[in-house]
C-alpha positions as a printed Julia matrix, in Angstrom:
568×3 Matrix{Float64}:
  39.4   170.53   91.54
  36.1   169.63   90.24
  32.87  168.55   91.8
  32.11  165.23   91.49
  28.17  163.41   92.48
  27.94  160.97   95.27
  26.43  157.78   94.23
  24.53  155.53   95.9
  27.06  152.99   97.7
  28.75  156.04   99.38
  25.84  157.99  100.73
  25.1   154.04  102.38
  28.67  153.55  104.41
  28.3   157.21  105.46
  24.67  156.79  107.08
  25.87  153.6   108.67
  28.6   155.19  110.88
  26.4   157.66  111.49
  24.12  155.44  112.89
  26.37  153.23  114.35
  28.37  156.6   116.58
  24.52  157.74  117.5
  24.44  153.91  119.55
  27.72  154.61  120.96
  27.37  157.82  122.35
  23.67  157.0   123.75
  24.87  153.65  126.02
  27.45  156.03  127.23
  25.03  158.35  128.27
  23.25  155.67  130.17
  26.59  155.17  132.76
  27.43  157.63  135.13
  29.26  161.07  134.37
  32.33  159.89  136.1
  33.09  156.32  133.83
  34.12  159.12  131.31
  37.06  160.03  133.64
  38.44  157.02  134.53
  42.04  156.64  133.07
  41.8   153.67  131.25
  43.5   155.28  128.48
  46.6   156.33  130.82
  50.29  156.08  129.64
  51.99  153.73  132.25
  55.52  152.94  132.66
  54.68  149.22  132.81
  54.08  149.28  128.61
  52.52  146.01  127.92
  51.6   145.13  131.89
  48.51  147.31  133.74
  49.21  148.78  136.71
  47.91  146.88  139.86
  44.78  149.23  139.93
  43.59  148.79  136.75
  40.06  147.62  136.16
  41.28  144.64  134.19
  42.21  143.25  137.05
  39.52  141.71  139.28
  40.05  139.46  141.85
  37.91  138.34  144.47
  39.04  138.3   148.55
  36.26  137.16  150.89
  33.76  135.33  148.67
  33.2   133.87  145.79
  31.43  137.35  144.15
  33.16  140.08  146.13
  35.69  141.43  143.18
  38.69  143.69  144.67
  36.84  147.33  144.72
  38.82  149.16  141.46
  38.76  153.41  141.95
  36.32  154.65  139.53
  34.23  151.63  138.63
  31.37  150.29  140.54
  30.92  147.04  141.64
  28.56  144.97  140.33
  25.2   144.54  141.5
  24.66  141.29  143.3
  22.63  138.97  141.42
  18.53  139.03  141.9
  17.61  135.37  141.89
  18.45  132.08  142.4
  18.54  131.36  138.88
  21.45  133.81  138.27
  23.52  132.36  140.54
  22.87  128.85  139.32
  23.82  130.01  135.94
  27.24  132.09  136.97
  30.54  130.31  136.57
  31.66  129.61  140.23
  34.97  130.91  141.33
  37.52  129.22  143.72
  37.36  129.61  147.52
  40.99  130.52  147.77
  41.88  133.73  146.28
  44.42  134.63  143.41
  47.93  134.32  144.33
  47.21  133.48  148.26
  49.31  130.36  148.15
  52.87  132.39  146.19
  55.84  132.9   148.78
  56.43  135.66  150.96
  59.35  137.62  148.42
  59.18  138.03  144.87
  55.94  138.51  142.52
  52.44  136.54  142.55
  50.91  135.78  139.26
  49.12  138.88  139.24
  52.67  141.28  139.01
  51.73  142.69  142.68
  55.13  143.45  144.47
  55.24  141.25  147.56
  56.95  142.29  150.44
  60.68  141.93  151.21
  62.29  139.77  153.66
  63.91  141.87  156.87
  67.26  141.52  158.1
  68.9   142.46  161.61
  72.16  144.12  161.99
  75.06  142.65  161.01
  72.89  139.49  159.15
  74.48  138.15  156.52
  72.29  138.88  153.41
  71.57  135.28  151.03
  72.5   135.27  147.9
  71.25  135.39  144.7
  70.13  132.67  142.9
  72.2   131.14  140.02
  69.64  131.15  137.9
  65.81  131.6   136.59
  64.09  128.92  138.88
  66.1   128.78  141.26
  64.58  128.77  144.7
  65.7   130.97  147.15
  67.74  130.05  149.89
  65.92  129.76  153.38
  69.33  129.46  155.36
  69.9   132.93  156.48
  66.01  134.8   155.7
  64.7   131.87  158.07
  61.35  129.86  157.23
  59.55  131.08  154.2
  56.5   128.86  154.52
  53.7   130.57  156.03
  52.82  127.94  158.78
  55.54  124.89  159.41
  53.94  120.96  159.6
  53.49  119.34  162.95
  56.45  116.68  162.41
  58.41  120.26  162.4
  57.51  120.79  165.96
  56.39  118.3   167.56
  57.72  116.27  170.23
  60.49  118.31  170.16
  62.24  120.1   173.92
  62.47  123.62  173.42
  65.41  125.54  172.46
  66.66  128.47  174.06
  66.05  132.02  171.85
  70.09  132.44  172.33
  70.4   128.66  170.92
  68.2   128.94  168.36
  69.53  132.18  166.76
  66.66  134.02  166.89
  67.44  136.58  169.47
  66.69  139.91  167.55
  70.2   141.64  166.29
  72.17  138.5   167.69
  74.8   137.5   165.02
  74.22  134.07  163.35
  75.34  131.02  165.38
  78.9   129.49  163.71
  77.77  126.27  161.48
  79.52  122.81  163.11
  82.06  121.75  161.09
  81.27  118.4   159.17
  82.54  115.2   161.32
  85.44  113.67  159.34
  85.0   110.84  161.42
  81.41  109.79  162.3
  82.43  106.54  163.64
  85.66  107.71  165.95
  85.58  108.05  169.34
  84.45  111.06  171.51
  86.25  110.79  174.39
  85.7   113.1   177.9
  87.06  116.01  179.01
  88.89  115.57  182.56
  89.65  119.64  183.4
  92.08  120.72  180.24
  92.55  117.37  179.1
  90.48  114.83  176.45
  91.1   111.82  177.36
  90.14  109.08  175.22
  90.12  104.92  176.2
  89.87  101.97  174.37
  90.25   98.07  174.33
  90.34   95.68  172.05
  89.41   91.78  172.77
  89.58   89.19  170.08
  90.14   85.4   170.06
  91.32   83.44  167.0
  93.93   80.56  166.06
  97.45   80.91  164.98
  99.14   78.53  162.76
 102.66   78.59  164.08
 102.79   80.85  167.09
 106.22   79.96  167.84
 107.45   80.4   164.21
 109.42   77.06  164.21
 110.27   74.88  161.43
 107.71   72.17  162.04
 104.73   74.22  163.18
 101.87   73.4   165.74
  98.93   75.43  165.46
  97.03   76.92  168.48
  93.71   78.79  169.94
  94.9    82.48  170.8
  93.56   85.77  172.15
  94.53   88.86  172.72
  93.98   91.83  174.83
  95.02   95.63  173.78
  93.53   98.28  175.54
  94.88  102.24  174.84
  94.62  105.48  176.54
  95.72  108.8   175.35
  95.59  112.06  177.05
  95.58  115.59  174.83
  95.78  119.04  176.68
  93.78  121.9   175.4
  95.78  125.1   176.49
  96.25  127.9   174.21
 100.11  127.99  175.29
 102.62  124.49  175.87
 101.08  121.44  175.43
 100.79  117.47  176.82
 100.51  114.81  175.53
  99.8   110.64  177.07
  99.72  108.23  174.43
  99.88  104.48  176.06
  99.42  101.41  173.87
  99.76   97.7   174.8
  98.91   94.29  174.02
  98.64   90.55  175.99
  98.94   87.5   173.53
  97.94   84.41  175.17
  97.35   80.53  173.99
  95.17   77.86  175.22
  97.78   75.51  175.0
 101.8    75.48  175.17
 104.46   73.17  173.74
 106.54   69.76  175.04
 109.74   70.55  176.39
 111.91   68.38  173.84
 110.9    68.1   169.95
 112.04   65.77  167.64
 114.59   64.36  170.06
 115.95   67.73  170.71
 115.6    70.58  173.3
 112.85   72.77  172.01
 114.09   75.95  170.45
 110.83   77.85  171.5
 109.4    78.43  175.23
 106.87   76.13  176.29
 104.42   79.12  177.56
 104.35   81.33  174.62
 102.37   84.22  176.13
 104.21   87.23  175.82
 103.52   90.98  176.29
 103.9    94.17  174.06
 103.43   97.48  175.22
 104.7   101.22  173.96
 104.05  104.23  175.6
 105.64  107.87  175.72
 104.64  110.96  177.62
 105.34  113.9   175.2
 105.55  117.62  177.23
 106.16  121.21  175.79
 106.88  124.57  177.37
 106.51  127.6   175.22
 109.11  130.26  176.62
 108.63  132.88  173.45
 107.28  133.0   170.43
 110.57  131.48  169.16
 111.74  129.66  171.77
 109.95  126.08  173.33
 111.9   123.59  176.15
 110.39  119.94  175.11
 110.91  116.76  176.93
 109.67  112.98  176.13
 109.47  110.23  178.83
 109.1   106.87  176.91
 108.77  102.97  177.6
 109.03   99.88  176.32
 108.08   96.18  177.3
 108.33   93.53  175.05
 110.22   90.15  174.54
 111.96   88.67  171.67
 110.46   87.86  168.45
 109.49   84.14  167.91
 112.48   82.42  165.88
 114.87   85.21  166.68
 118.51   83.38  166.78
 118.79   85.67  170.59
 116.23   83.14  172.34
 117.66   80.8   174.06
 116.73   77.06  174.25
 115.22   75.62  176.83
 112.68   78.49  178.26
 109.82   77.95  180.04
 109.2    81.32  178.91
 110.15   84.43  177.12
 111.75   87.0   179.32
 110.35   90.24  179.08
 113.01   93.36  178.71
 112.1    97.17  179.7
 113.41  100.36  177.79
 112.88  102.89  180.04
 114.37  106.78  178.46
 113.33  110.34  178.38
 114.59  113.09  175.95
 114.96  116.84  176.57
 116.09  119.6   174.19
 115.32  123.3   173.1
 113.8   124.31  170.04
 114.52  127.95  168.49
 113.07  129.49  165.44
 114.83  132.0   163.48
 112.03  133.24  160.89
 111.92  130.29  158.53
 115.31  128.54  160.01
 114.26  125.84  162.78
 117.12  124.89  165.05
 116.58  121.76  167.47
 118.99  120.29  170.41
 118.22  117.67  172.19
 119.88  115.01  174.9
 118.87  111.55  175.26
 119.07  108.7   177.91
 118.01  105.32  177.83
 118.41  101.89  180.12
 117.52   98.62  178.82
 117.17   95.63  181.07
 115.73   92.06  181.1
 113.8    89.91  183.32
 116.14   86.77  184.16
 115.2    83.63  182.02
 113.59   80.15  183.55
 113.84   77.36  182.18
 111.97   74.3   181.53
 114.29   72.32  184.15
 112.83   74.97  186.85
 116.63   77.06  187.58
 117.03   80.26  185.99
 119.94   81.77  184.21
 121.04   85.34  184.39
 120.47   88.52  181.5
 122.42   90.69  183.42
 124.72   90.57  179.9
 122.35   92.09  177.81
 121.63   94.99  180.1
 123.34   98.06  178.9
 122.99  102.18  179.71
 122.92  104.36  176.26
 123.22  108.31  176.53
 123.73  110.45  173.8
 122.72  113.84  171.71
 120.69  114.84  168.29
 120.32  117.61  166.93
 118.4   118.79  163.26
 118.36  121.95  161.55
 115.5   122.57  158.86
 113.97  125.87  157.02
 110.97  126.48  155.3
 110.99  126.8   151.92
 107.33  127.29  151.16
 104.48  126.61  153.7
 104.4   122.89  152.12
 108.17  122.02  151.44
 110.55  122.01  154.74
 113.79  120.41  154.11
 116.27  119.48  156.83
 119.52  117.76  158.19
 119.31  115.37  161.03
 122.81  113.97  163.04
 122.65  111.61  166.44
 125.79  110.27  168.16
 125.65  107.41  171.44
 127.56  105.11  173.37
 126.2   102.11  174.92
 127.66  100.94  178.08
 126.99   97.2   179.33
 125.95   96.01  183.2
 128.96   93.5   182.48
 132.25   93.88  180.64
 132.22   90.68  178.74
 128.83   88.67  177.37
 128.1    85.27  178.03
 129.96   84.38  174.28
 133.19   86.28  175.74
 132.72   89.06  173.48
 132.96   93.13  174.79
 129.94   94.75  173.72
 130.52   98.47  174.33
 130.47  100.75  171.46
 129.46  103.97  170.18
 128.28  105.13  166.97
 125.81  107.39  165.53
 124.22  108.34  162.25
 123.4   111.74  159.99
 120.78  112.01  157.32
 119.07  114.48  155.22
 115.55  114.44  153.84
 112.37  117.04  153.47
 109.2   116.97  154.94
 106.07  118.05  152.53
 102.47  118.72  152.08
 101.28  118.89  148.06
  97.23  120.24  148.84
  96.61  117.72  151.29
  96.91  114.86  149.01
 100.32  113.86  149.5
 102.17  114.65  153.08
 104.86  113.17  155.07
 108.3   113.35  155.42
 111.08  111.69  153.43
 114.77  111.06  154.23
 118.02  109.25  153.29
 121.47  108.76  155.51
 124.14  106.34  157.07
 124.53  104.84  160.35
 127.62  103.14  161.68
 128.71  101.76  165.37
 131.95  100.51  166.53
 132.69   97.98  169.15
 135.62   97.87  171.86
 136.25   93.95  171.09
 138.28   94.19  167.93
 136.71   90.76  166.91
 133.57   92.61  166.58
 133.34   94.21  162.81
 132.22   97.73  162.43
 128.37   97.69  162.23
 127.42   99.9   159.26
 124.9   100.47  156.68
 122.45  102.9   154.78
 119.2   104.26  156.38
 116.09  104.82  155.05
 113.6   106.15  156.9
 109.92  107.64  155.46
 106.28  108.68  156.65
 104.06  109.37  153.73
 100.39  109.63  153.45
  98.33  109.98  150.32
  94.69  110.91  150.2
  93.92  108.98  146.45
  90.47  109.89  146.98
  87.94  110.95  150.19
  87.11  107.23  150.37
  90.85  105.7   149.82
  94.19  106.33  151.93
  97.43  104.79  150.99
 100.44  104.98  153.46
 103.84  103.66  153.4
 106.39  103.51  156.45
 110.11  102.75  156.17
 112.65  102.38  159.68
 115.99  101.51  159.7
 117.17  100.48  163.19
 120.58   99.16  165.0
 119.96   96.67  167.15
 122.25   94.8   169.02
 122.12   90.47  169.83
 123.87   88.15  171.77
 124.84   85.81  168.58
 128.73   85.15  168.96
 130.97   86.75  165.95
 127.84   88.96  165.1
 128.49   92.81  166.25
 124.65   93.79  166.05
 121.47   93.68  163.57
 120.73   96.15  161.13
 116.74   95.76  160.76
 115.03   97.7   157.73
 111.58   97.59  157.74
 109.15   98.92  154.44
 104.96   99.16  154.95
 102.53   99.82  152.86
  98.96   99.84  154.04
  95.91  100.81  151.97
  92.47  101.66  153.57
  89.49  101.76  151.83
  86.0   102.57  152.86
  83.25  100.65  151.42
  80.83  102.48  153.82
  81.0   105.39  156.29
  80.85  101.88  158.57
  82.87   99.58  156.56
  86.12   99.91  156.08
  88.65   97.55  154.53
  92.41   97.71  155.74
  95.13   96.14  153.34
  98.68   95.82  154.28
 102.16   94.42  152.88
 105.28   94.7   155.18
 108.74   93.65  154.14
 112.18   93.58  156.27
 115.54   92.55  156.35
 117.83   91.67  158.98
 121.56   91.71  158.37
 123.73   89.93  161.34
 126.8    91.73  160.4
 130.03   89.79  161.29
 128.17   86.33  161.32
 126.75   86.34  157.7
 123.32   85.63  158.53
 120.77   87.38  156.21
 116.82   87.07  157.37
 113.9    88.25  155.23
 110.33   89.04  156.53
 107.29   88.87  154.6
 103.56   89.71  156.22
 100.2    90.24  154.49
  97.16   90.86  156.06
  93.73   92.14  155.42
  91.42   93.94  158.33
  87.7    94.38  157.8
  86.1    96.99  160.78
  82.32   97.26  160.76
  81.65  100.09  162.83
  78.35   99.07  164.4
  78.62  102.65  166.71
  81.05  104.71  167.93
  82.09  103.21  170.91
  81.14   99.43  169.21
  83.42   97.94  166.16
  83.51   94.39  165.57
  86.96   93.78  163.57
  88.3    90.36  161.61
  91.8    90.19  160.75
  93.73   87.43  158.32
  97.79   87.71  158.45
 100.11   85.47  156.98
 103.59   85.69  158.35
 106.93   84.07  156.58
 110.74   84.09  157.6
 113.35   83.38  155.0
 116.71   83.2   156.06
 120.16   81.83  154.38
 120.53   79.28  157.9
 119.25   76.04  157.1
 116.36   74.96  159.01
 115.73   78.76  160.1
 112.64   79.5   157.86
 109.12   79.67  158.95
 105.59   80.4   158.09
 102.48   80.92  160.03
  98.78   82.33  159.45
  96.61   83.78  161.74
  92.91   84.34  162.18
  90.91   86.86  164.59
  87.98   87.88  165.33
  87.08   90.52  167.97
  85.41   93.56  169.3
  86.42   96.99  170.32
  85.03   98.97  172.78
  86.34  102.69  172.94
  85.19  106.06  174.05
């Protein structure tokens, strides 16, 4: 390879970084031997992000010109005069990073430290996302100092209470009141016992449900009790309900040139209440019992009221019920015996004598028994059979007619639960009774009978009710009543305090053996403001209407309240 002459341009660029290394290597002279050992120039795992230490990385702790002492660099002098300072950019008072949280990283990529749990604390966890704050629920209070509406005014709380007993397990979370509104009630020993009364005043349209009507002011008084036991084995139950109906006025004695169908004091009582006991023998095995009561009277326009009353008489059912219960894995087997005495108060009349009920008192005793299994934990179909005989106080009735029979009934249904939306129980079957008077027809018919709830959303419930029952009556020729009954009642919340009740109710009565056919219509509409829980304030609009296929039997009435309910 040959030689070849510099020229002038080259012999230039190679005097200038000459000159320019000469510079270089005399400032470094100036410093101190060891700022040619500091590890600037170190391979780190962090790639991209210097290490904590690093001399890039000032910060200041104290003051405004104290930087964060870095190994191998010295600080910097602090300025000579006034003048410097004036002209230096002033830092902030608060240093870098002081006001980040306790966990995670700062905005200088220093490691902070990591929340400490005790024993057998549940750990939180991770958040679902970039963020995300972390959850302050089980690591406790992440701020560094809490405000003073945190605190104060506030009574202590026990260390136990609080859950901040070192190594004490965390306290079990309260579940969520379904029912902010409902009542409390107080425990009496093992019992809760919970009251309540209802008093509202209004008018009624018809009270007496006659042809012509005559409207009147009315109130009413319905107080409750019931009585639950808390025992981890058998159980009791007290659940008494009852209502007073009074007017502010009554009706004349004779109407339209007749004796008046209806009492002239139409106050009348209502009251159902059962005692409900259970004894748990084995696992399998429970002895229940039921002690039950009713008081009530006769509906207004029933054909069984008699004319002429100064008032309604007021009959008593007075029974109890005791069986067995055994459980074969998923096959339920239930036995039970049942007596029952119905008697009524003897009837005055508008003249001032009385007249004797001693007719319509009767004894029933009889037996049920239902067999169900378990098909799934939500599906529990069964077979249900019940056999009685009534026995009246007196041979023949007032009509001349022997009213001692015995009859029974059998039906088959399921009871369900679909997620908690749609529960209840659902069932089909016949009754029939015969009579010892062979002028009496045999009372017969289908029943229907069904309890089902549906949850259509949190805020909306719909429920519908169906009953078939045999009743009997004192109507000559007619052997008894068969009375079906179908609800359905929709409740709505508007507000956790507001709440809106709808409900339609339709019935039929069938006077078998005197061809009279009734039908019962009722619609009425509840609004409950629940002002606390042991203060509702409750209106109520119901219109009632009887057809029937007897002329001059048909009826209509609305009525209007307005009350309050106390309750606890």
């Amino acid at each position: 390879m040959g030689w070849r002459p510099d020229n002038g341009r080259e012999k230039r660029a190679r005097w200038r970084g000459a000159s320019a290394a000469c510079l270089l290597l005399g400032s470094m002279a100036a410093d101190p031997a060891g700022a040619q050992t500091i590890d600037v120039f170190r391979p780190v795992r962090d790639g991209f992000l210097a290490p904590q230490e690093s001399p890039l990385r000032r910060t200041t702790v104290s003051g405004l010109s104290d930087p964060v002492p870095t190994p191998g660099v010295p600080a910097a002098p602090a300025p000579a005069s006034s003048a410097s300072r004036t002209n230096r950019v002033p830092l902030p008072g608060v240093p870098a990073a002081s006001g980040a949280s306790d966990v995670g990283y700062d905005s200088l990529n220093r490691t902070r430290k990591k929340p400490k749990f005790y024993p057998a604390q549940p750990r939180p966890k991770p958040p679902p996302g970039p963020g995300t704050p972390p959850s302050g629920e089980l690591t406790g209070q992440l701020r560094p100092t809490l405000p003073p509406s945190a605190s104060a005014n506030r009574q202590p709380v026990p260390p136990a209470m609080a859950g901040t007993v070192p190594g004490q397990p965390p306290r079990k979370r309260l579940r969520i009141d379904d029912d902010p509104f409902g009542a409390v009630g107080d425990y009496v020993g093992p019992f809760l016992v919970k009251g309540a009364v209802e008093l509202s005043a209004g008018y009624d349209s018809n009270p007496a449900r006659l042809g012509k009507a005559r409207g009147m002011a009315a109130w009413m008084i319905a107080p409750e009790f019931l009585a639950v036991s808390n025992w981890e084995r058998h159980a009791l139950v007290a659940d008494l309900r009852g209502s007073f109906t009074g007017y502010g006025s009554t009706l004349q004695a004779t109407m339209d040139g007749g004796i008046n169908s209806a009492p002239t004091t139409l106050d009348r009582p209502d009251f159902t209440g059962h005692v409900d006991g259970r004894l748990d023998v084995s696992r399998d095995t429970s002895v229940g019992a039921q002690l039950r009561l009713r008081a009530a009277t006769d509906n207004p326009g029933s054909p069984s009221v008699q004319a002429g009353l100064a008032r309604y008489p007021v009959y008593t059912t007075l029974g109890t019920t005791v069986g067995v219960d055994q459980r074969f894995n998923r096959l339920q087997v239930s036995a039970g015996a049942t007596a029952d005495r119905t008697s009524y108060q003897q009837s005055k009349l508008t003249d001032g004598t009385t007249t004797s009920n001693d007719d319509r008192n009767y004894n029933q005793f009889g037996g049920i028994g239902r067999v169900s299994y378990e098909v799934t934990p939500g599906l529990k179909p069964f077979a249900e059979v019940q056999g009685n005989t009534r026995t009246y106080d007196q041979q023949v009735d007032r009509s001349g007619y022997q009213r001692d029979s015995a009859g029974g009934y059998a039906k088959a249904g399921t009871s369900f639960e679909f997620t908690r939306i749609l529960t209840g129980e659902l069932s089909l079957g016949y009754a029939t009774r015969s009579y010892t008077d062979p002028r009496l027809n045999r009372l017969q018919g289908f029943l229907t009978s069904a309890s089902l709830v549906w949850s259509a959303t949190p805020l909306t419930t719909a429920r519908f009710f169906s009953d078939t029952q045999v009743a009997e009556t004192t109507v000559a020729g007619a052997s008894g009543v068969l009375v079906r009954t179908y609800t359905v009642q929709v409740d709505h919340d508007f507000r956790r305090w507001l709440t809106g009740i709808g409900k339609f109710t339709f019935g039929t009565l069938d006077y078998q053996g005197y061809g009279r056919n009734d039908r019962t219509y009722s619609a009425e509409g509840n609004l409950v403001f629940k002002m606390t829980r042991s203060l509702w304030v409750k209106g109520t609009l119901r219109y009632d209407k009887l057809d029937s296929n007897i002329a001059g039997a048909a009826s209509s009435g609305t009525v209007v309240m307005l009350g309050v309910r106390l309750q606890n």
